[in-house]
C-alpha positions, 0 to 999 in steps of 0.5 A: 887236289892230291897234294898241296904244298904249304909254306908257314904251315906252322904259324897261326893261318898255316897250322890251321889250313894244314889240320884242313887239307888233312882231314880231306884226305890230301898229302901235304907238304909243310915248311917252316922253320922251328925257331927258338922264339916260336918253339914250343907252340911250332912242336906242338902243333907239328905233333898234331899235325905229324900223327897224320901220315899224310903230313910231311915236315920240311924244317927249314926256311922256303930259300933254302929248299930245293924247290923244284924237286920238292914241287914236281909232283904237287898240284897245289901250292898256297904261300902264307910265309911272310913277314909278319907286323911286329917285324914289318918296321920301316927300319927293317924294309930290306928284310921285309922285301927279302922274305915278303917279295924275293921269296915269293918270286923263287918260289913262283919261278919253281911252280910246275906247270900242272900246279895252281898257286894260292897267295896270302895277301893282305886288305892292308893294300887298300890302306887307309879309305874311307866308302866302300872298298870293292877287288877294284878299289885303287890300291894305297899301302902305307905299310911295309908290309902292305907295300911288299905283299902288294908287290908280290900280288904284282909279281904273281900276276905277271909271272903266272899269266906269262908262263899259263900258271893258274893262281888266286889271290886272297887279301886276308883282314885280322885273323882270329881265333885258336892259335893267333900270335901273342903280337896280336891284340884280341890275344893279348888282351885274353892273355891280360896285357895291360896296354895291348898293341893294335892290330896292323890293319882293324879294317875287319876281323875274321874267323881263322875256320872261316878263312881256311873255307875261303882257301879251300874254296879258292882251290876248287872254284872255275874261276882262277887267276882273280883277287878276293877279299876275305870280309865279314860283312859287318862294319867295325867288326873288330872294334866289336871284338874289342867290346866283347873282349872287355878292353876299355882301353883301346877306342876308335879313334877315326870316324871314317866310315870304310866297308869291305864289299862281299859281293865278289867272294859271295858270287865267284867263291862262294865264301859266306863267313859262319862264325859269329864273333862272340863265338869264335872269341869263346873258342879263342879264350876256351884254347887259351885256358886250355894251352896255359893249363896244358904247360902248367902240367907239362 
């Protein structure tokens, strides 16, 4: 890989797979738009990221680009641009549909034929099931969100395999770590909200730098055009998160017993999660007293 391309490099996964891809030596090419809402966090972490000449900005949504000349010379591109939870209502399906679905079938159309595509997916397509959950497990989403990424995991597969473009589909769990949105519960809890929101999906919970392992491992390994699940290989690990995060509030309400099988990332990809939880919520916590004292200052 000489140049990647990444869409939502400046969300939470993105900005982290992007810090990655540079410090190996890659160009990279970065779209998302800078909003309003999202300002401050996206301007920093481009500035992180712009101090790298091998770092390239396109501002603006992934529609509105020219994406065919824009794709001729890169050899690898990873979708991570989606709707995320606290927009994935019922009520604003059609949206969802237009960013998760409609987005991901231009951008598949405009893949060159020398490049490989890597997908962010979600382990919200299982939906909710008891036992162990393996890559075959038949796929149940509940959510808007799982049902539209779970319709591009389909489109993907049909588009890529009719035209000869290799790809690798990863179905993510909660990520957490430095950066995670403020939507999500392990940071409102270290922010102190009082009544925190619960993640989308608390099937498992993963460290971000273990994440970016498994897509830079996807990128390298001989086997392509397969589906991963990303796990930590403990069960109830988010719950855990929340006892060591302190929160009282928040109890496991189900006493379904669900596992996410590792034997296909640990075979195929190589993935091994190396972050123990109580250390990557330190990490977290450490981040997060350091970006409130940074915005005091500024």
């Amino acid at each position: 890989m000489k140049k990647a391309f990444v869409t939502g490099g400046l969300g939470f996964v993105g900005f982290h797979l992007v810090q990655r891809l540079l410090l190996e030596g890659i160009e990279v090419i970065v779209v998302d738009e800078i909003t309003d809402e999202k300002k401050e966090v996206q301007e920093e972490m481009w500035m992180r990221m712009g101090r790298n000449d091998l770092a390239t900005l396109l501002n603006e949504k992934v529609k509105n680009i020219d994406l065919a000349t824009v794709l001729k010379d890169v050899d690898m591109i990873y979708h991570l641009a989606a709707t995320t939870s606290s927009d994935s209502k019922w009520s604003k399906l059609v949206k969802v549909i237009e960013n998760n679905v409609n987005l991901t079938k231009k951008l598949v159309k405009a893949i060159p034929d020398h490049a490989s595509f890597i997908y962010a997916s979600t382990v919200e397509v299982y939906g909710e099931r008891p036992g162990l959950i393996t890559e075959r497990t038949p796929t149940n989403p509940t959510s808007a969100y799982g049902i539209t990424k779970l319709a591009s995991e389909r489109l993907i597969q049909k588009e890529c395999s009719e035209r000869g473009i290799t790809y690798t589909i990863l179905r993510l769990p909660t990520i957490y770590g430095p950066w995670q949105r403020s939507d999500m519960t392990y940071q409102q809890i270290i922010l102190g909200k009082k009544n925190p929101e619960i993640d989308r999906s608390t099937l498992d919970v993963l460290y971000v730098d273990d994440c970016i392992d498994a897509f830079l491992l996807a990128a390298n390994i001989k086997q392509k055009n397969e589906i991963f699940h990303l796990t930590s290989g403990q069960e109830d690990a988010w719950y855990e998160g929340i006892r060591f995060l302190g929160c009282r509030e928040i109890k496991k309400v189900s006493k379904i017993k669900t596992t996410l099988s590792s034997d296909k990332s640990n075979s195929l990809l190589g993935f091994r999660p190396k972050t123990p939880l109580d250390k990557g919520l330190a990490k977290q916590r450490e981040h997060v007293k350091q970006w409130q004292n940074q915005q005091r200052l500024s």
